[in-house]
Every structure is written in C-alpha cells, then in structure tokens.
C-alpha positions as a Markdown table, in Angstrom:
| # | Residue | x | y | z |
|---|---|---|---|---|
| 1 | Unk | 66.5 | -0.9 | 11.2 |
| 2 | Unk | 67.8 | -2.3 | 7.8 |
| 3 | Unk | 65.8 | -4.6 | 5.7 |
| 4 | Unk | 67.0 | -7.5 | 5.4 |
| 5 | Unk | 69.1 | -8.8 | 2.2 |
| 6 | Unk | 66.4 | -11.5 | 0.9 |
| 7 | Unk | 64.0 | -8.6 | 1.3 |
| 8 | Unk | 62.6 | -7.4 | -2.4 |
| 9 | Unk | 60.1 | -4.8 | -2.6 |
| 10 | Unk | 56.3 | -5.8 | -5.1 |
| 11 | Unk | 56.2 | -5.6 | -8.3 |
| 12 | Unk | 54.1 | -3.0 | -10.0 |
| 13 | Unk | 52.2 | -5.6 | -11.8 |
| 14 | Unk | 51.1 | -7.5 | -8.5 |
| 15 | Unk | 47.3 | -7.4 | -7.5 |
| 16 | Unk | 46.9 | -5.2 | -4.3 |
| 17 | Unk | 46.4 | -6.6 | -0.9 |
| 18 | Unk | 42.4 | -7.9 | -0.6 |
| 19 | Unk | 41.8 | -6.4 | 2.8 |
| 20 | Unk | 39.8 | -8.3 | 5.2 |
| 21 | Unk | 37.1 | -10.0 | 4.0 |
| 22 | Unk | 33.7 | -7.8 | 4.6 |
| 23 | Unk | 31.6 | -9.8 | 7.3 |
| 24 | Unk | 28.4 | -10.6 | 5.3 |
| 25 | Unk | 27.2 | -13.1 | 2.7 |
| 26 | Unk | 26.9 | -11.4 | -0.8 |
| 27 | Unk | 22.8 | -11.4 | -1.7 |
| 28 | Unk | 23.5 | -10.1 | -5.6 |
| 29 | Unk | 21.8 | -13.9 | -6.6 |
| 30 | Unk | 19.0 | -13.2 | -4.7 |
| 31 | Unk | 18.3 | -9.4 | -5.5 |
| 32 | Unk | 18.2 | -10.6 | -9.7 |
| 33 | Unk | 15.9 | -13.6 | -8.5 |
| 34 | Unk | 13.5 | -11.2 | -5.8 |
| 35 | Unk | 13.7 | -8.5 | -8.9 |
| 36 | Unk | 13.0 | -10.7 | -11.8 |
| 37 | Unk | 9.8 | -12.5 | -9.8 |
| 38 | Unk | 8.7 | -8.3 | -9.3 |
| 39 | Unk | 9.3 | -7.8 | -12.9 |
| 40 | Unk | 7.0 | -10.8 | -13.9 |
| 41 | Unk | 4.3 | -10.0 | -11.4 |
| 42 | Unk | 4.3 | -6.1 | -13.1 |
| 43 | Unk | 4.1 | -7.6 | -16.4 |
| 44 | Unk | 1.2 | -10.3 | -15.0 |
| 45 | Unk | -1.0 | -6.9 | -13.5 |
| 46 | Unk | -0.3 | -5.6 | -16.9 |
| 47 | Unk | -2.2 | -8.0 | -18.6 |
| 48 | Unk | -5.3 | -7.5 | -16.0 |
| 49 | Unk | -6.1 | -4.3 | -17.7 |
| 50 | Unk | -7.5 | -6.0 | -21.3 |
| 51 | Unk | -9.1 | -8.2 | -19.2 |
| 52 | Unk | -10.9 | -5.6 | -17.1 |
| 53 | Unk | -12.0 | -4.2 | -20.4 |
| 54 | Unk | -12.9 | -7.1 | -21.9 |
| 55 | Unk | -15.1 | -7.8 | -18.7 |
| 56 | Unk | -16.3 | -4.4 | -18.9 |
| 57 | Unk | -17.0 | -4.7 | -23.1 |
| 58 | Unk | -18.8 | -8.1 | -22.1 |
| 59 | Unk | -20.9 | -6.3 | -19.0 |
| 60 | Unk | -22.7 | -3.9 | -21.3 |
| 61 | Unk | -23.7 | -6.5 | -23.3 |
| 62 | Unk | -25.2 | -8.0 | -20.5 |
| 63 | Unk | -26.5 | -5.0 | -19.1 |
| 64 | Unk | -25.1 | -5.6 | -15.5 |
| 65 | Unk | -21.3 | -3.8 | -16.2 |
| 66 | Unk | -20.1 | -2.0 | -13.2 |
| 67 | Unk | -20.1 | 2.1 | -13.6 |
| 68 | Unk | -17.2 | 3.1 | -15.9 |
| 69 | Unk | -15.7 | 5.5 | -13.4 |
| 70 | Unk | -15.4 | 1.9 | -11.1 |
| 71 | Unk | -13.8 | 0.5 | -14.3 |
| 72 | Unk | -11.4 | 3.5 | -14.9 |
| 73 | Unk | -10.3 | 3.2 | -11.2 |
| 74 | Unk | -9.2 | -0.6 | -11.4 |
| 75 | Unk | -7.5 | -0.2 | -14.6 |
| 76 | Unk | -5.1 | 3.1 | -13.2 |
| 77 | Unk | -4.6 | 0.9 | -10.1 |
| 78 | Unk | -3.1 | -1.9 | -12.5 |
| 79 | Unk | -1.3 | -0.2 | -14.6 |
| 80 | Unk | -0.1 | 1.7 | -11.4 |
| 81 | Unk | 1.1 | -1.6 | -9.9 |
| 82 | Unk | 2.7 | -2.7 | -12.8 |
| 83 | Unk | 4.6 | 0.3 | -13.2 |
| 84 | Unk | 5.6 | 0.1 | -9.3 |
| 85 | Unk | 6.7 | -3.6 | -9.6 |
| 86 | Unk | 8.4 | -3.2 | -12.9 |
| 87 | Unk | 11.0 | -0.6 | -11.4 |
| 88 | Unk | 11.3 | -2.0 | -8.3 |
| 89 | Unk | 12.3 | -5.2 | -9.7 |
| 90 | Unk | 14.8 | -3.6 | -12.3 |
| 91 | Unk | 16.5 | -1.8 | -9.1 |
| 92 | Unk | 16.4 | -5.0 | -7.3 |
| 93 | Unk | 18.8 | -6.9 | -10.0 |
| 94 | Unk | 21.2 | -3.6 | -9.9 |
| 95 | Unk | 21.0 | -4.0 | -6.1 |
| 96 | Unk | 19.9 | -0.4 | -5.8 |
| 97 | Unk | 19.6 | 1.3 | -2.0 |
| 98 | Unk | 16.2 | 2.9 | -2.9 |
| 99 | Unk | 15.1 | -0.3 | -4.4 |
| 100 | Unk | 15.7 | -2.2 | -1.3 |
| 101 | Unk | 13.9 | 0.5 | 1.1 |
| 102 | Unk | 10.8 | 0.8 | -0.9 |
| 103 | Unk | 10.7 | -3.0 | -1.5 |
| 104 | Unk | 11.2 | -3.1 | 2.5 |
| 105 | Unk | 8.2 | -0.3 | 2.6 |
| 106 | Unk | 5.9 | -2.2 | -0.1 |
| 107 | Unk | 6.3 | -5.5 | 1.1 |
| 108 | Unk | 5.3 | -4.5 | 5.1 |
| 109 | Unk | 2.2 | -3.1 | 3.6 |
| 110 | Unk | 1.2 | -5.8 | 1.5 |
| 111 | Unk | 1.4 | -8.1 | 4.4 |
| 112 | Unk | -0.2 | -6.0 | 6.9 |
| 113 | Unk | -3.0 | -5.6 | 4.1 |
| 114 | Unk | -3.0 | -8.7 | 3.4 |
| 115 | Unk | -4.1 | -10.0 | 7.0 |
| 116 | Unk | -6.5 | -7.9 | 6.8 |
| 117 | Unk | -8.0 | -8.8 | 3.8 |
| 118 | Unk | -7.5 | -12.8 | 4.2 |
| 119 | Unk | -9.7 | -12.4 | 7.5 |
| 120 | Unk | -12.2 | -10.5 | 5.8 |
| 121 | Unk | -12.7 | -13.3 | 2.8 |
| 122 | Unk | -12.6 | -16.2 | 5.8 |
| 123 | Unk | -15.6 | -14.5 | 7.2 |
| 124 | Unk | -17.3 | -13.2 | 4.6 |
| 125 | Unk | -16.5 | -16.2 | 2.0 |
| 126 | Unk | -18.3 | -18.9 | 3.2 |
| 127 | Unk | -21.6 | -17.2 | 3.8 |
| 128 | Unk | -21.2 | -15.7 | 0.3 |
| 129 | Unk | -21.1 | -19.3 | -1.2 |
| 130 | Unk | -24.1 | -20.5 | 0.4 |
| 131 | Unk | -26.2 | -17.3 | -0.8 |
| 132 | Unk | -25.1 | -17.7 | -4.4 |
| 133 | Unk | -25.8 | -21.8 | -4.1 |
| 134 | Unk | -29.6 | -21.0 | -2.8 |
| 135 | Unk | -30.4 | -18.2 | -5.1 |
| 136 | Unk | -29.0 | -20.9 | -7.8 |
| 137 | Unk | -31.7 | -23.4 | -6.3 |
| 138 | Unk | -33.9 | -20.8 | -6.5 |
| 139 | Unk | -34.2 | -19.7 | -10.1 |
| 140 | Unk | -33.4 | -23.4 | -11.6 |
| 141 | Unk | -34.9 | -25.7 | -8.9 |
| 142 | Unk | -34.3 | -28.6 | -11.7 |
| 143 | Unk | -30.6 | -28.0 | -11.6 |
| 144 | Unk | -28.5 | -30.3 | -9.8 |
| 145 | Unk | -26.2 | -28.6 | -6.9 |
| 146 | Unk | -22.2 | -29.7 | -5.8 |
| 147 | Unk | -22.0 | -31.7 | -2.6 |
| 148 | Unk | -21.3 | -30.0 | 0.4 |
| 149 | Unk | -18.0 | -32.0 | 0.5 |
| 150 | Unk | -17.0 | -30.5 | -2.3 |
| 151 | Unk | -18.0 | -27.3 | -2.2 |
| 152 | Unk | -16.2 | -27.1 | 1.3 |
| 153 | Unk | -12.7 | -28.3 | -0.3 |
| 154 | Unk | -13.3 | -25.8 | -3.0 |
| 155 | Unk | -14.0 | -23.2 | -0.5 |
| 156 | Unk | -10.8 | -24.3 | 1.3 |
| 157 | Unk | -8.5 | -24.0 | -1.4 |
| 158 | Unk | -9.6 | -20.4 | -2.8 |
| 159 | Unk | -8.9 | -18.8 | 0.9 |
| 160 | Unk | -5.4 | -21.0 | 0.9 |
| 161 | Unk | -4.2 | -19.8 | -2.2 |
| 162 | Unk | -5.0 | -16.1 | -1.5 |
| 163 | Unk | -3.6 | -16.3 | 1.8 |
| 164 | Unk | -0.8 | -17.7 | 0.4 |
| 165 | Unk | -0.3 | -14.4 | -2.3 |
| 166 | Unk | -1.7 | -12.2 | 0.1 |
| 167 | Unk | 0.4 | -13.2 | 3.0 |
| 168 | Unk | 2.9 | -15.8 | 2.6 |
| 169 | Unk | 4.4 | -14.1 | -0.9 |
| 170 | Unk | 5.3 | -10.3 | 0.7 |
| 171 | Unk | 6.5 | -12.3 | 4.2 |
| 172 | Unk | 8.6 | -14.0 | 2.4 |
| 173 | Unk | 9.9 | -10.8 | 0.1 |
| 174 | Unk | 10.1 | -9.0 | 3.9 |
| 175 | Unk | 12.2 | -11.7 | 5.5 |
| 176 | Unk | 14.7 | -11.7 | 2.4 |
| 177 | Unk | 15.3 | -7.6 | 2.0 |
| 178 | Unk | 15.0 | -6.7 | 5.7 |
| 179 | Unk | 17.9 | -8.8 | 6.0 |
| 180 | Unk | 21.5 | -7.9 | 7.3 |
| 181 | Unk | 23.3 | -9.6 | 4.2 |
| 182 | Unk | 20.6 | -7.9 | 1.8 |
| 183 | Unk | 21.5 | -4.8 | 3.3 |
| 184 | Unk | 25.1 | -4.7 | 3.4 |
| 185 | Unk | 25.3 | -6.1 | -0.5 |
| 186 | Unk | 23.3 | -2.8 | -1.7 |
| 187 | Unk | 25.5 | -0.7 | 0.6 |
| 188 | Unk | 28.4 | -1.9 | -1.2 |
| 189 | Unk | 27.6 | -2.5 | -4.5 |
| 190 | Unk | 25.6 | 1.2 | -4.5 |
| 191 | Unk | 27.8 | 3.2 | -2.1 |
| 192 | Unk | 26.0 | 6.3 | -2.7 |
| 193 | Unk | 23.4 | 8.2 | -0.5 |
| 194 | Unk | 19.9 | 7.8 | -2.2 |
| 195 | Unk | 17.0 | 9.8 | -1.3 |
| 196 | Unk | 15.4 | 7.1 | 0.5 |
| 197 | Unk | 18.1 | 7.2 | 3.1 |
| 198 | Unk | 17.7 | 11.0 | 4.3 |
| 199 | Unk | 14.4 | 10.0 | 6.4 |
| 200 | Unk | 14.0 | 7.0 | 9.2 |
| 201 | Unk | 12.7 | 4.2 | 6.9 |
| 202 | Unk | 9.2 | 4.5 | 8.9 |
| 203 | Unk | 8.9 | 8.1 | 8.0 |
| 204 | Unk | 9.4 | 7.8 | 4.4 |
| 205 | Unk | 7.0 | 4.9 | 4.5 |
| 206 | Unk | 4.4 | 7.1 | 5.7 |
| 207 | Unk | 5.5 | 9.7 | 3.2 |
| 208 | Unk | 4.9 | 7.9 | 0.4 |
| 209 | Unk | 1.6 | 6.6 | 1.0 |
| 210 | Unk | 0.2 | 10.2 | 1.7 |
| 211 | Unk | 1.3 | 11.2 | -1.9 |
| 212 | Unk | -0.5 | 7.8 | -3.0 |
| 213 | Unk | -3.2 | 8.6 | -1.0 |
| 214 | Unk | -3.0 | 12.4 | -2.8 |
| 215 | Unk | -3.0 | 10.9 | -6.3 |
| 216 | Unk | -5.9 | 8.3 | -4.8 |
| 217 | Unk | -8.3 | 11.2 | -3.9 |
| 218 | Unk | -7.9 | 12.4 | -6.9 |
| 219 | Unk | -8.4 | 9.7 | -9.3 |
| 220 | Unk | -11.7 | 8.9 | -7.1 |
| 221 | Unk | -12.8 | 12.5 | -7.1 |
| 222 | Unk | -12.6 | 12.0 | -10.9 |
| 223 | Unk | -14.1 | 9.0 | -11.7 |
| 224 | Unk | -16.1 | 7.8 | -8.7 |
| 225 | Unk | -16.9 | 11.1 | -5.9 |
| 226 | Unk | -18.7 | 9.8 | -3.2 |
| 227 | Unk | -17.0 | 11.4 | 0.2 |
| 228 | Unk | -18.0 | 10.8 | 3.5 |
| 229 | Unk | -18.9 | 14.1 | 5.4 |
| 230 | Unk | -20.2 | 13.7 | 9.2 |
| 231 | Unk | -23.8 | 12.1 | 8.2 |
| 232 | Unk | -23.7 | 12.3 | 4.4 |
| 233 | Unk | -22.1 | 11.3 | 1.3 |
| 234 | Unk | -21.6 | 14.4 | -0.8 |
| 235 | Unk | -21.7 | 13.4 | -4.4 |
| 236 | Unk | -21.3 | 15.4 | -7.3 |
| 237 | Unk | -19.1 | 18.8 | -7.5 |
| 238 | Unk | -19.0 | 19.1 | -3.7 |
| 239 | Unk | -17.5 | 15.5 | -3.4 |
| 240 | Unk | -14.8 | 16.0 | -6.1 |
| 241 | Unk | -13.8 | 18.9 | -4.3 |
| 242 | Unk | -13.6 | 17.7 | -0.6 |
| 243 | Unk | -11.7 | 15.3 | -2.5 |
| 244 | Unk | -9.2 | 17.7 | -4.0 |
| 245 | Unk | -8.9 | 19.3 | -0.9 |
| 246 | Unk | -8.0 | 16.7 | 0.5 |
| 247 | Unk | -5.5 | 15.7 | -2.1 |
| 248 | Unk | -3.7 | 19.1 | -1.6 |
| 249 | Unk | -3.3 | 18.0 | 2.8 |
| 250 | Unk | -1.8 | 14.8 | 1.2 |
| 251 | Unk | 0.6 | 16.3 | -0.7 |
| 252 | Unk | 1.6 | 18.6 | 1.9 |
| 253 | Unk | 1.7 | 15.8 | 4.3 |
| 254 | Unk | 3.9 | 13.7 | 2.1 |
| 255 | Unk | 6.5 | 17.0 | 1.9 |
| 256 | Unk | 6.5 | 17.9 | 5.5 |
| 257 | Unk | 7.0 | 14.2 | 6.6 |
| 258 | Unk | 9.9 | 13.9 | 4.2 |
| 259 | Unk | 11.6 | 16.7 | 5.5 |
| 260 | Unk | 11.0 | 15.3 | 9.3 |
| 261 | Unk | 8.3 | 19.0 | 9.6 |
| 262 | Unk | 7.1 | 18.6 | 13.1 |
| 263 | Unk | 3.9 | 20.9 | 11.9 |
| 264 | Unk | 3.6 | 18.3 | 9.2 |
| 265 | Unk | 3.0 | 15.6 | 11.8 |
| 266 | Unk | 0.4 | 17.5 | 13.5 |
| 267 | Unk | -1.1 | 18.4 | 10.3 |
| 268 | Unk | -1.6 | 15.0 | 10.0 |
| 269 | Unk | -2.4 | 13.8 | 13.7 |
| 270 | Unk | -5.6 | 16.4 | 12.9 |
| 271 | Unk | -6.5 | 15.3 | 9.6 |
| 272 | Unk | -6.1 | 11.7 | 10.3 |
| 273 | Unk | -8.7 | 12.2 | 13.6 |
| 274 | Unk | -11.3 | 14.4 | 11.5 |
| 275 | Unk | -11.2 | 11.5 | 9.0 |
| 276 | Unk | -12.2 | 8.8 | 11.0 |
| 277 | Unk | -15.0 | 11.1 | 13.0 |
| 278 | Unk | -16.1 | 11.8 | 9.8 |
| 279 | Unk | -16.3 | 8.0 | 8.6 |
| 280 | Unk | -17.9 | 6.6 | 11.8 |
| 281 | Unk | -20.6 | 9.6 | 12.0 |
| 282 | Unk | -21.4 | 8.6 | 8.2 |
| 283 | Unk | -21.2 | 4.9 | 8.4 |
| 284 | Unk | -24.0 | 5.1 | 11.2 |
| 285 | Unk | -26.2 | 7.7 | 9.6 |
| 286 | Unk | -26.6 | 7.9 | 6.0 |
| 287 | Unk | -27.8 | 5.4 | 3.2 |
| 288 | Unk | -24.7 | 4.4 | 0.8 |
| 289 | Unk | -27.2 | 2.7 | -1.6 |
| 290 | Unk | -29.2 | 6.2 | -1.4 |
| 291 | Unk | -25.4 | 8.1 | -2.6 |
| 292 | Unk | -25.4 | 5.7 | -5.2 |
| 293 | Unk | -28.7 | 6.5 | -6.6 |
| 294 | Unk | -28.0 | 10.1 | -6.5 |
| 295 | Unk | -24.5 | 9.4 | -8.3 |
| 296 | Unk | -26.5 | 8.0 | -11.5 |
| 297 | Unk | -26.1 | 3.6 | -11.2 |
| 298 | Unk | -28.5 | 1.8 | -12.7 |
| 299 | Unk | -30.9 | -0.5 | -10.6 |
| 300 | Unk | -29.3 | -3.8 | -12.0 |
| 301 | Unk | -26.0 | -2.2 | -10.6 |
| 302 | Unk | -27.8 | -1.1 | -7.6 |
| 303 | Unk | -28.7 | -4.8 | -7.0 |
| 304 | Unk | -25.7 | -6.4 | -7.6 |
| 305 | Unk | -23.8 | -4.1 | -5.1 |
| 306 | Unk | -27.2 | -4.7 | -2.5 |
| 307 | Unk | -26.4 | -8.5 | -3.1 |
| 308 | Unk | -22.6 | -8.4 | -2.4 |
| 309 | Unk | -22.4 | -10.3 | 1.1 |
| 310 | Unk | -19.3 | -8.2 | 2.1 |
| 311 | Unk | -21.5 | -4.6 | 1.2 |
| 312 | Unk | -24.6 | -6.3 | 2.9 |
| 313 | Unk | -22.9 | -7.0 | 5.8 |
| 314 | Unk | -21.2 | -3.9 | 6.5 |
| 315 | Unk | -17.7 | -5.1 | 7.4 |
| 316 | Unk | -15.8 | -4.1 | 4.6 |
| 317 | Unk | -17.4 | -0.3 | 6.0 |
| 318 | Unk | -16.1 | -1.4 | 9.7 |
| 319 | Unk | -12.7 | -3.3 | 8.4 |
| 320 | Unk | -11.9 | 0.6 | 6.6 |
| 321 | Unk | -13.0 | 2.0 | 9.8 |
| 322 | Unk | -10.2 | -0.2 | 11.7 |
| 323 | Unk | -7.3 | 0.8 | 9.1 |
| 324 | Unk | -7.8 | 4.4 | 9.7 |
| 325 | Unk | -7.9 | 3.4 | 13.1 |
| 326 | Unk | -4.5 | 1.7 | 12.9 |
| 327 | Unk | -3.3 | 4.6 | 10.9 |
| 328 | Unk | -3.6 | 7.0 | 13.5 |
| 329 | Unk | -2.0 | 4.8 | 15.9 |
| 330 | Unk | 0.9 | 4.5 | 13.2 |
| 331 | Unk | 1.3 | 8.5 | 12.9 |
| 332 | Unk | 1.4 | 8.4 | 17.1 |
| 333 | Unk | 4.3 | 5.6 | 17.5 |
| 334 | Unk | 6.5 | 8.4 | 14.5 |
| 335 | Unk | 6.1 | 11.1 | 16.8 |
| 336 | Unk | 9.2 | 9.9 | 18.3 |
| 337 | Unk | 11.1 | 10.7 | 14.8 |
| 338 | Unk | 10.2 | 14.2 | 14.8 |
| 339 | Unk | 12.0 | 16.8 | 16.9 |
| 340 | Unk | 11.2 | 20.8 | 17.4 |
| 341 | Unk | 13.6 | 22.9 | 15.9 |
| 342 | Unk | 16.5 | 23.9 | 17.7 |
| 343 | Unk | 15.8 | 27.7 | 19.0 |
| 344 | Unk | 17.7 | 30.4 | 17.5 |
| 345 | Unk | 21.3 | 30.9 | 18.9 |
| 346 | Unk | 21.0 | 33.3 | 22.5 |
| 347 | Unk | 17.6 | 32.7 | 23.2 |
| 348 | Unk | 17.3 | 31.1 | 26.7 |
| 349 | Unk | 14.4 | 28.4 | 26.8 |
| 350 | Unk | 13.7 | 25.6 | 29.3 |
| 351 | Unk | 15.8 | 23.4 | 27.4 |
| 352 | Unk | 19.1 | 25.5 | 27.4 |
| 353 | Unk | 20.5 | 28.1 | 29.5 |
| 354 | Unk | 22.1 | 29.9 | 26.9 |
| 355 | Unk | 22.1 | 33.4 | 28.2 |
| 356 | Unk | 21.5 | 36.6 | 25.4 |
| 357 | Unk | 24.3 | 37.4 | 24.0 |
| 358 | Unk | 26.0 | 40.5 | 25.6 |
C-alpha cells in the first residue's frame, strides 16, 4: 500500500515519541526531603559524642562517672549512627536502590525496637520518678517537692515525645520507602542491580545485623566483657574471648545468609538457641552486681547501677530475654528463603527420578 501524498516523513530534529507514561507517581521530592531529615539526624548523633565526653569529663569530677569502657561503647555507637544515617541519607537524595532497601531494613528495626523500648519506659518510668522524688525528701526534708499534678503531666509528655521518636518517626520513614511509588522511582532513576537486590529483602536484613552484631561483640569484648555463660558471667580474658568467638559465628552467619547457605541458617538456628539457654540459665543464677565487682567498678558506680529502677527490677534482663526470643522466631519464619542445593546432575534422589547416566 502507497503512502498517501500529504504523507511527510519526521524530521531529524523532532523529539522522539514519549512512550506511555510509566504508571507511578515520581517520589524524587520526597527521597531529597526523607534523605536530608537522615542527614540532619547523623549530624544531630554527631554532636552527642562531645557531650558524652563532656558528661564523662564532668563525672570524674564528681566521682560518680560511669566506667570508661561504658563511655567508649556509647560514643562508637554514635559516631556509628551518624555514619549510618549520613549515607543513607545522601543515597536517599540520589534515589539509590541500596539506599531504599536498607532504609526499608533500618526503619523496621527501629520501630520494632522502639515498641519495645516505649513499653519498657511506661512501666518502668513512673515508679522511677517516685523513687528519685522520696529519696529527694529524704536527704533535704526542708525542700519543697512539685505537685503530683505536675509531676504527672511532666511524666506524660517525656513518654509522648519518645514514643513519638521512637515509634511514630521510623513508621512514618517505613510507610513512605516501602511504598510502590518509592520503589518504582529508584528502579528508574538507578536501573542498575545493586548488591542489596541479590538476597530476599528479609534475608539481607538478617545479614546485616549479624555482621553488626560481629562488630558489637567485639567492641564489648573490648571495652566492657561481661558474657553470660550457663550460670556465670565470665569476666576478664575468658569473656573477651567467648566474645570473639562469637564475633567470628557472626561473621560467618552474615556471609552464609547473604549467599542464601542453607548450613548458614542452621548455623544460626543452633547458635541463636544456645544463646538464649545460656541467658535464661544466667539471668536465674548468678549475681550481675557480683560480675561487676569482679570487673573493677567502683562502689559509687556499684550504687548508682543497684539504684537504677529498670536494673533493680530485672526487666530490662527479661525484655533482652524476649528479643532473642523473637529473634529465633525471625530465623524460623526465613527458613522458607533457603533451599538445599540442587543434587549433582544423574544422581537419583527422592525428589527426582533422574536415572545414572548410562
């Protein structure tokens, strides 16, 4: 068939055909918005480490500062967290793939940690202000004390506003990268396969925090060793090195998860089990404040951690005991990502009738 004679083919110089138009809302706005707000909060847990020394400068003054290995561990885990927001944020405003999973794996944390932690403060809080306003009554008895009014809207408005950072804050960070449109703007703008798309996102969640946990070990093997051990804390040498053995599972854990190792999950499943065995059979036998003596803190430090409603009470001991709990269940529910290798070509096994090869 001829073309027809009002027919004129495009110019060169005309733009190409636009295609359809892909069927999600571009999110590029609010991956530089989500990034910049990570970027800030980096920079903010930045500026918690001169204050930690400050408080720890101030402390010795006193003569009540916290053990410096204590000290060394909450300045790491700042600058750590600064470090981890900084980047993610930065790869948030390019609207990088890996930036989206881990923010997707960081934020599900935080929240899940986060409930755990908010319900711990509403029942530990309010029995932890009552102590410190009666021993207050009791070394100034001259000293005039806040209504109970007050003190109860006080109260109020601490466990609000952390609930609302430790809660609301990485919901709301959830809800935004977890979403469709978030997902298909990184897929276009950053078309490339990143490292944090070769495992289920799940799997490379658990990945990562058994390499933290690795590095975790052994910053506390370091500065602070006190390991539980069926009955007993070991202290000293042996604790530094349960937890660098330890450290080493971790790592191996971490590798074999990332490359989906089906041994690596029951390394794991084993581990995870002897932990918590471990942790219950100490938290019911041996004396934490004994470990402590042992590990060299001085009796004002002794006193202040014997006064600390959330030590005296246990539950910060039982809470730990629940999130190991929790993790085992977690490492059950990824079985189903893990699959035994296929058998080697001829073999004939239940699953296949592949006869020998003639």
């Amino acid at each position: 068939m001829e073309p027809s004679a009002d027919y004129s083919p495009p110019s060169a110089s005309a733009p190409p055909y636009p295609g359809p138009t892909p069927d999600y809302k571009d999110r590029s706005t609010g991956l530089i918005v989500f990034g910049i707000i990570e970027i800030l909060g980096g920079f903010l847990c930045a500026l918690g480490i001169p204050f930690m020394l400050l408080s720890l400068a101030l402390g010795r003054r006193a003569g009540g500062a916290m053990p410096v290995g204590n000290i060394v561990m909450i300045v790491v885990t700042y600058a750590a967290l600064a470090a981890i927001l900084i980047t993610l944020g930065i790869g948030s405003t390019m609207a990088k793939r890996w930036a989206r999973a881990l923010n997707l794996i960081l934020s599900w944390i935080w929240v899940i940690f986060g409930i755990m932690v908010t319900v711990i403060i509403i029942a530990v809080m309010p029995s932890a202000f009552l102590t410190a306003m009666r021993t207050a009554a009791q070394r100034d008895p001259n000293a005039g004390s806040a209504p109970p009014g007050l003190m109860a809207v006080i109260l109020t408005f601490m466990i609000v506003m952390m609930a609302i950072f430790l809660v609301v804050v990485p919901l709301v960070f959830l809800l935004f990268y977890r979403s469709r449109n978030v997902a298909e703007t990184v897929r276009h703008r950053d078309p490339v396969e990143r490292w944090t798309d070769r495992v289920p996102l799940p799997v490379l969640a658990f990945s990562l925090m058994a390499a933290c946990g690795a590095a975790y070990y052994l910053l506390v093997g370091v500065t602070t060793p006190l390991f539980p051990f069926f009955g007993r804390y070991l202290t000293g040498n042996p604790g530094r090195l349960a937890f660098v053995l330890f450290a080493a599972l971790d790592v191996y854990i971490a590798i074999s998860f990332f490359r989906l190792k089906v041994s690596g999950w029951w390394v794991a499943v084993i581990s995870a089990v002897f932990r918590v065995v471990s942790a219950v059979i100490t938290f019911r036998r041996a004396d934490l404040m004994e470990a402590y003596v042992r590990m060299g803190w001085s009796h004002k430090q002794l006193e202040a951690m014997q006064n600390n409603p959330v030590m005296r009470s246990g539950s910060i001991m039982w809470w730990s005991l629940l999130a190991m709990v929790a993790h085992v269940g977690f490492l059950v529910w990824l079985k189903r990502y893990f699959h035994a290798a296929p058998p080697p070509q001829g073999i004939t096994t239940p699953e296949t009738s592949t006869p020998f090869p003639s």
